[in-house]
N, C-alpha and C positions, 0 to 999 in steps of 0.2 A: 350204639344206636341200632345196629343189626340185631341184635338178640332184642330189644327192645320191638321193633319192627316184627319182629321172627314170634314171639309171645303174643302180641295182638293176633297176628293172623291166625294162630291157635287158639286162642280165648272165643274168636269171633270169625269161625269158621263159614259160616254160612252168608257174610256179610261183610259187601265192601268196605272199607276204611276213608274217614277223611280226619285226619294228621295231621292239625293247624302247628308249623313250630318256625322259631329266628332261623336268621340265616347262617347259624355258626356253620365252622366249616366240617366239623364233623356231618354236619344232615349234607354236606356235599360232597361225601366221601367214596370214594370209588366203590368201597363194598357195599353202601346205603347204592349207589347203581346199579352194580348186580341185582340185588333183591330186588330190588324194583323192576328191573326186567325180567325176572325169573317171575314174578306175580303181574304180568300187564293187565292195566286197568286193575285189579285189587285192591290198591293203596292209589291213591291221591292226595298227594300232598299241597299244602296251601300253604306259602310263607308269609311272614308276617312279613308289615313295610321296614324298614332300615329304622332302629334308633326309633322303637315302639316299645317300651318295655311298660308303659300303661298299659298296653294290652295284653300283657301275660302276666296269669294270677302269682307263680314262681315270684316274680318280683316283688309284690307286696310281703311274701312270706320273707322273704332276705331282706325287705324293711325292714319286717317288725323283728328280724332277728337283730339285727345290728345295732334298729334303737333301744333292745331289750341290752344288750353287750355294751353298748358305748359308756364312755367312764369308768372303765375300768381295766385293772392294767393285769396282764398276764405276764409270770417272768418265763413259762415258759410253754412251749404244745402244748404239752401234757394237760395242764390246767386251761388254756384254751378250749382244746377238743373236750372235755369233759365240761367246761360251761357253755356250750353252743349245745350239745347231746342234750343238755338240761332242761334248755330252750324249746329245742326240738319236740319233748317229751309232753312239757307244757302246752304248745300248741297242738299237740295229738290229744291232749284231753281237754278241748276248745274248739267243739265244730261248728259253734256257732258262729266266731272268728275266720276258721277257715271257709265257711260261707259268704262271710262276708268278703272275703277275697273275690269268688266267683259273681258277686252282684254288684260289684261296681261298676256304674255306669256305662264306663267307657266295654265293660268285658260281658255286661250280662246279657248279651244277645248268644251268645255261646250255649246256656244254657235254658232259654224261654225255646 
């Protein structure tokens, strides 16, 4: 999350951040602290409410991963990781799709 944190601030040098994410316990993690007080006021972060997962687009994508994957049986990783990667690959030549993620109702204030 820090180098994540650490690359924004570079990409977007001349301009404050706002960081909408869950409350995993990584984004609570003593070094996401540091950074944060090494840049005050830079980054503002806004968490999402508890057990929101309509509101983050990520989720829709691990939908349609899953219901792309369901019924079928892997014997083992291997073949796993490499039908999920397939998946993956499929949805990166589909911006239409992943559009549709960002315009769903509940999310597309995020981007108006």
């Amino acid at each position: 999350m820090v180098w994540f944190l650490s690359q924004l601030c570079r990409r977007y040098r001349k301009r404050d951040l706002l960081v909408i994410w869950d409350g995993a316990a990584i984004h609570r993690s003593e070094a996401v602290k540091a950074l944060l007080r090494e840049r005050p006021r830079r980054i503002h972060l806004e968490r999402l409410p508890a057990h929101s997962p309509e509101l983050t687009p990520v989720e829709l994508v691990w939908n349609q991963l899953k219901g792309n994957l369901k019924n079928q049986v892997f014997t083992n990783l291997d073949e796993l990781t490499i039908a999920i990667l397939e998946q993956v690959k499929r949805l990166e030549k589909n911006p239409t799709l992943i559009n549709a993620f960002f315009n769903k109702k509940e999310i597309a204030f995020i981007i108006d």
